[in-house]
Every structure is written in C-alpha cells, then in structure tokens.
C-alpha positions as CSV (number, residue, x, y, z in Angstrom):
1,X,25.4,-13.7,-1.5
2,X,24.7,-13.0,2.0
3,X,27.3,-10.0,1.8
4,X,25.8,-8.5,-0.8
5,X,22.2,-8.6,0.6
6,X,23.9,-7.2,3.8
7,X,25.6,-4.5,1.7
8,X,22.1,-3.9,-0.1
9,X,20.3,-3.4,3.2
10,X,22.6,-1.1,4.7
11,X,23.0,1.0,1.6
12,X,19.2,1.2,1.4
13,X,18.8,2.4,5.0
14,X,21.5,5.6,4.7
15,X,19.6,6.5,1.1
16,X,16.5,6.3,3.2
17,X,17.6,8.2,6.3
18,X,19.8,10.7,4.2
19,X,16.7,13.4,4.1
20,X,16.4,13.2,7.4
21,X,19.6,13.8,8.5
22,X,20.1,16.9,6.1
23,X,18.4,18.8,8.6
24,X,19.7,18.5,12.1
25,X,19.9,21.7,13.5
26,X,17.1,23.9,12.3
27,X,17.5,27.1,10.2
28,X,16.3,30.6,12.2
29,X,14.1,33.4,10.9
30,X,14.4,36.5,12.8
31,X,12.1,39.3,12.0
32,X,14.1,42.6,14.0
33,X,11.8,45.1,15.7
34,X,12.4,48.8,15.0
35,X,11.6,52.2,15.2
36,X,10.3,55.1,12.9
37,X,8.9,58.3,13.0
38,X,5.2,58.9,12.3
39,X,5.1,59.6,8.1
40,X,8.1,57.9,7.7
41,X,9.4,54.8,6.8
42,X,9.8,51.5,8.6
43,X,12.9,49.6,7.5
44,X,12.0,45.9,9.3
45,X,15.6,43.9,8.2
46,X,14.8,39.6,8.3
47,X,17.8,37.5,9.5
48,X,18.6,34.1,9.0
49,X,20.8,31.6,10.6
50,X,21.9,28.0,9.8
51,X,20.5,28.4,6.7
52,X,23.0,26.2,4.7
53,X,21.2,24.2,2.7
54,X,18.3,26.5,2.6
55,X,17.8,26.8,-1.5
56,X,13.6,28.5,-1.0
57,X,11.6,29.7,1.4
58,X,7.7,31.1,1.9
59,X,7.1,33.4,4.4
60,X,3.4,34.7,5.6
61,X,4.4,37.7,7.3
62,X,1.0,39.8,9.6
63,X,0.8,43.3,10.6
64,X,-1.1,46.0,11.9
65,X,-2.6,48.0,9.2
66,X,-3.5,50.3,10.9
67,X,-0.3,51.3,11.7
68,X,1.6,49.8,8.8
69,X,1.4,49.4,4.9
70,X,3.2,47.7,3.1
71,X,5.7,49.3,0.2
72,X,8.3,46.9,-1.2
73,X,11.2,44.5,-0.3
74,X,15.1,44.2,-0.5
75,X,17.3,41.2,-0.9
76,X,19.9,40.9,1.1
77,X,23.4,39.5,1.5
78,X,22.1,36.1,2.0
79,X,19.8,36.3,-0.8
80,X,21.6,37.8,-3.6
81,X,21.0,35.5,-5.5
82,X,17.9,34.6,-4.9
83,X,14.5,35.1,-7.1
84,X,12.2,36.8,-4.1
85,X,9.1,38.0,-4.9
86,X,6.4,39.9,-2.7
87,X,2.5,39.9,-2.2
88,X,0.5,42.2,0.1
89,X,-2.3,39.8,-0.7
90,X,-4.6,42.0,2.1
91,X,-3.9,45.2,4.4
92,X,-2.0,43.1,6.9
93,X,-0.7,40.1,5.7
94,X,2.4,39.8,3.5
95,X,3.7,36.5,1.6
96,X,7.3,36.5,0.3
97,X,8.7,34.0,-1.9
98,X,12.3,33.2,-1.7
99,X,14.4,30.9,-4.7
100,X,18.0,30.5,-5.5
101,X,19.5,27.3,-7.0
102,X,22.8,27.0,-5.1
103,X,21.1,27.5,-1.9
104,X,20.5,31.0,0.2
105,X,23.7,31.9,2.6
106,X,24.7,30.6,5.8
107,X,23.6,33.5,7.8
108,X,22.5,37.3,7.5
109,X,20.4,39.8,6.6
110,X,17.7,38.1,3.9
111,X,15.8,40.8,3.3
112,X,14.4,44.5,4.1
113,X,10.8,45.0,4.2
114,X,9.7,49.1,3.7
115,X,6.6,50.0,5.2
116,X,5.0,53.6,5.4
117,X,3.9,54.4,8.9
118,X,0.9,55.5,9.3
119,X,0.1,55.1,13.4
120,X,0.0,57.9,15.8
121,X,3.0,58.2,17.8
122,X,3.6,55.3,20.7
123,X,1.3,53.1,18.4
124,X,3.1,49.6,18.0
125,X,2.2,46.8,15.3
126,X,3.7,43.3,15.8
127,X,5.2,42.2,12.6
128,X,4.1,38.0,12.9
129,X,5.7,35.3,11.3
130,X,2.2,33.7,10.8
131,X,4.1,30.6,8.7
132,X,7.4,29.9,7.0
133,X,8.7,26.9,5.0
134,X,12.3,26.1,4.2
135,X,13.3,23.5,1.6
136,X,16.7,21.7,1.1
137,X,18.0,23.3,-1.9
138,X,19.0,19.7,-4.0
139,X,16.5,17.1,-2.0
140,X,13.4,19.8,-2.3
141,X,12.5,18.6,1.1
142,X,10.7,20.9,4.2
143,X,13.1,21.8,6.4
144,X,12.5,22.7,10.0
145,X,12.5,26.2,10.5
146,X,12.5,28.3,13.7
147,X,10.6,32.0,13.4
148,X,10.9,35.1,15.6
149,X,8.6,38.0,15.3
150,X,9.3,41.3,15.5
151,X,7.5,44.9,16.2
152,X,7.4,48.1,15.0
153,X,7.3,51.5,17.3
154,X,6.1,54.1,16.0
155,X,7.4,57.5,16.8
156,X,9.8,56.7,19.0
157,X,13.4,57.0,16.8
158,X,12.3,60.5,15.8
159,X,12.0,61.9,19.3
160,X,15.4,60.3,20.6
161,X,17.0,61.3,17.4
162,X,15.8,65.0,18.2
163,X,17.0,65.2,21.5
164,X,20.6,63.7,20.7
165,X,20.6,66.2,17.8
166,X,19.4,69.4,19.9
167,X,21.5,68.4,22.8
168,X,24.8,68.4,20.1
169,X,23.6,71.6,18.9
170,X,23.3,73.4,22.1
171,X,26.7,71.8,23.4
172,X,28.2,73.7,20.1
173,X,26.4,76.9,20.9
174,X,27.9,76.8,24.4
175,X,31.4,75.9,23.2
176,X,31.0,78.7,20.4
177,X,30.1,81.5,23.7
178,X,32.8,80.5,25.8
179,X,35.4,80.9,23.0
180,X,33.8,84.0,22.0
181,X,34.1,85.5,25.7
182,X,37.6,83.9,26.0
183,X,38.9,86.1,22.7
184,X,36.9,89.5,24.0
185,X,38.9,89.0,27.3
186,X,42.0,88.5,25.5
C-alpha cells in the first residue's frame, strides 16, 4: 500500500508539472524592419523561432499612421496551415489572430504584413509588438513569448535602388563607346 501511495504521489506531481515544463525555452517573434519608396508598398515579413508547440497566437501590432496604413496580410511557411485573420481595429494598431491544430512550424517566416506608405521620404514608423500570446497547441496553455519590433524607412530603398540601377546603366553606356571606338579603329 505504501508503494502505491508513493507511485500515486509521484505520478501526480509530473501530471502537475507537465505544463510547465512544455515551455522551456521561449518561442521568438521578430517583426523585420524595412524599406520602401514613398507611394509604395511596405512588405514588413514576421519571423518566428522555437515555435514548436506553438498551435495559436494574438498579436497587437502599433504603427505610425501617419506614415503607414494598413492593407492586408500573408501566411507564411510556418503558418500554412494556420486560420489567421487580421483587424486594423484603428489607424495604427493592428491585431492578428493566428490558429492551426497541429501546431505552427518550428521556425520561419509567419507572415507578411502590406502596408501603403504614405510618409514623406526619411520619415520612419516603428512597427511595435504592443502584446502577443502563444498557446501550447494540445494543453491550450500561455506560453512565454519573446517579441522584437521592427521599423519602417521610408524612401530610402528607392533612392539606393536608383543609384545601383543608373550606375549599371552608365557602366553599359561606357562599355557600349569603347567597343564602338574599338570597331571604328579597326
């Protein structure tokens, strides 16, 4: 008898400090910073890592409206098959709901959220995680989550895209004159 209430107490403890120990090492939440060109598009890409037994997640993502608006999101890799679901509930602040019953990936790229750009040129707009939850995809427990902001720059892409693409272009001009010359002389 004494055994068996041994056995019974141990067994209880590991079914009570299971949940716990499901989440060890924290999943991450990266939100990349970026660049795009004034009119255009901002294409911010959300990461995640360690996110194993990750089977939903909440995110309340804040921006700069004045800078920003908000246009729609993409699932990715790690959340193919996931539900997700998007609410610009105000200019500036953007929840995202995240569900998939065999869990979310390990790691990659979650999701892609488009934004028009509407700032001037050198105007920047942090892109907050204001507050994310994670929950264990069979225990429907929190799980602890770490978050990383991210930032959008506005203007810059387009001007380092036009100098790599006018310094090409003149590199091909000159190339183009010297063979030119070289066939005259010939």
């Amino acid at each position: 008898m004494r055994v068996l209430g041994r056995l019974l107490i141990v067994f209880l403890v590991v079914v009570a400090a299971a949940p716990w120990a499901i989440a060890d090492d924290p999943a991450r939440l990266e939100v990349a910073s970026t660049t795009a060109p004034v009119g255009g598009t901002a294409q911010v890409k959300v990461t995640v890592g360690g996110a194993r037994e990750v089977g939903a997640m909440d995110l309340d993502l804040r921006y700069d409206p004045e800078v920003l608006r908000f246009v729609a999101i993409e699932r990715g890799p790690a959340a193919q098959q996931a539900l997700a679901d998007s609410n610009a509930i105000q200019p500036g602040r953007l929840l995202i709901a995240l569900a998939a019953s065999d869990g979310l990936a390990d790691a990659g790229l979650l999701l892609t959220a488009s934004f028009d750009v509407l700032g001037a040129e050198g105007a920047r707009s942090p892109v907050a995680v204001e507050a994310a939850n994670a929950y264990h995809f069979e225990e429907l427990i929190d799980l602890p989550l770490q978050t990383t902001g991210g930032e959008v720059v506005v203007g810059a892409a387009h001007s380092l895209v036009a100098y790599l693409f006018l310094g090409g272009l003149g590199i091909v001009v000159l190339l183009l004159l010297v063979m030119v010359v070289a066939r005259r002389r010939s």
